[in-house]
C-alpha positions as CSV (number, residue, x, y, z in Angstrom):
1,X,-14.0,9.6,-0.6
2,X,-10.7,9.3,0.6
3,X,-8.3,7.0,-1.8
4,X,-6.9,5.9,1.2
5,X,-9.7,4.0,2.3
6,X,-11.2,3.4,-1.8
7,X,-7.7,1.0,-1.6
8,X,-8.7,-0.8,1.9
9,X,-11.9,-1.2,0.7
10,X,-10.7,-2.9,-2.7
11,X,-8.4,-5.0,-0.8
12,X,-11.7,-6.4,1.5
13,X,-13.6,-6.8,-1.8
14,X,-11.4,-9.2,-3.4
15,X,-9.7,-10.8,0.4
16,X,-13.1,-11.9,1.5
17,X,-14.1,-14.1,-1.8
18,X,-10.5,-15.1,-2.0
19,X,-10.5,-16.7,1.5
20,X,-13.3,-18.0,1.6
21,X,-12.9,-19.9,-1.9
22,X,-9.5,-21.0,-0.4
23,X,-11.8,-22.6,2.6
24,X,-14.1,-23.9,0.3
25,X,-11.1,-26.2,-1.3
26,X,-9.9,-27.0,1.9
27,X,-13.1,-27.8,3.7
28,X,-14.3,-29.8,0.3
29,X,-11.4,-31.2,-1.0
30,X,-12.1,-30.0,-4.5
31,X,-10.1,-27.2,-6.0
32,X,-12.6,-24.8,-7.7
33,X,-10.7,-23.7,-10.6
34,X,-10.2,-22.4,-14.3
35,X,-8.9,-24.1,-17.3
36,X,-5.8,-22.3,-18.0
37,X,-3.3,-24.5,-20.3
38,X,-2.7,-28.2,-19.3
39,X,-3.6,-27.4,-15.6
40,X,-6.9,-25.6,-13.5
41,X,-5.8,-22.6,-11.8
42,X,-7.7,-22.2,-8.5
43,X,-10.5,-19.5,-8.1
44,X,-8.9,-17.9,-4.9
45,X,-5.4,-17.3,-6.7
46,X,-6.5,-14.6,-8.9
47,X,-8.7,-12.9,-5.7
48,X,-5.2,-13.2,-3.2
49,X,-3.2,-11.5,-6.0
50,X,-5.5,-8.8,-6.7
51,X,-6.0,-8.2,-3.0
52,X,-2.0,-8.2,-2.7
53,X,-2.2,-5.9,-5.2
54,X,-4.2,-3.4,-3.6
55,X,-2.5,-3.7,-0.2
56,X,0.8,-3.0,-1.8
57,X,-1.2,0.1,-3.4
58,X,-2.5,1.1,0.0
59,X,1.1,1.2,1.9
60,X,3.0,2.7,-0.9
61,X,0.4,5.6,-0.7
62,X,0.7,5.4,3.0
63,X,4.4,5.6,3.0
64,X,4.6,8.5,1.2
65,X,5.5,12.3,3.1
66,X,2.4,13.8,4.7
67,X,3.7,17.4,3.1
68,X,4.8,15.9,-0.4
69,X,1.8,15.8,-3.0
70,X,1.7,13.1,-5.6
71,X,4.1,13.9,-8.8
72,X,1.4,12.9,-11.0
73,X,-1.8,15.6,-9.6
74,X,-0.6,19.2,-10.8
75,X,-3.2,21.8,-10.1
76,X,-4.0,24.4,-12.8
77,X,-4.7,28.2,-11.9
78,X,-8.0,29.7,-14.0
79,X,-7.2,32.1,-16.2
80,X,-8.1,35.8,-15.3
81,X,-9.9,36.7,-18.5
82,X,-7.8,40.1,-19.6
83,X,-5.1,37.1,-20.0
84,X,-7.5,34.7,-22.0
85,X,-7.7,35.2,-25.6
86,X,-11.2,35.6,-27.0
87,X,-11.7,34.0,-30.4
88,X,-14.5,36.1,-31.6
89,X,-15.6,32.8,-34.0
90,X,-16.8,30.9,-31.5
91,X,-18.9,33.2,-29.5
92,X,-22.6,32.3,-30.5
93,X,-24.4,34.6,-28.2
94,X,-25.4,37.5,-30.9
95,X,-27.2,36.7,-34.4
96,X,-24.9,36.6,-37.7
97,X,-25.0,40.1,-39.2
98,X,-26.7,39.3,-42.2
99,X,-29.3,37.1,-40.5
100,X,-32.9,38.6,-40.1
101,X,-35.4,37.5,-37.9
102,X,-37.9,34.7,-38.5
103,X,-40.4,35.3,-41.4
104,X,-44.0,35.0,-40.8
């Protein structure tokens, strides 16, 4: 999935309950909120900043040069294996020299 539209669609997921509880204090005239100190915060304010949030995530990823790469993704080349050490303790495929078989 592109992270492009992951963003967009975080932005819808916390927009639509935000509205709507911001119309649902309007239409009502009571503030849906939670305790937060002395006052009530309102239910839609933590939904609109978390939506803000994710817009501003969205366009700064949209700003950014189509030929640039993000600074933080750095792709790693495989190792040929004449380059890659082999550390002979950790290869488990034959038996332990002085095992023997199972007794019967």
């Amino acid at each position: 999935m592109n992270p492009s539209s992951v963003k967009l669609f975080l932005t819808l997921l916390w927009l639509i309950p935000g509205v709507g509880l911001l119309l649902h204090d309007v239409w009502t005239g009571r503030t849906l909120g939670v305790p937060f100190g002395q006052s009530s915060v309102p239910l839609a304010v933590p939904c609109l900043i978390l939506a803000a949030f994710n817009v501003l995530r969205w366009w700064s990823l949209r700003s950014r040069p189509m030929g640039g790469s993000s600074p933080r993704v750095h792709h790693r080349r495989p190792r040929e294996e004449s380059q890659a050490a082999v550390d002979l303790t950790f290869q488990f495929d034959d038996p332990p020299a002085g095992s023997r078989g199972p007794e019967r």
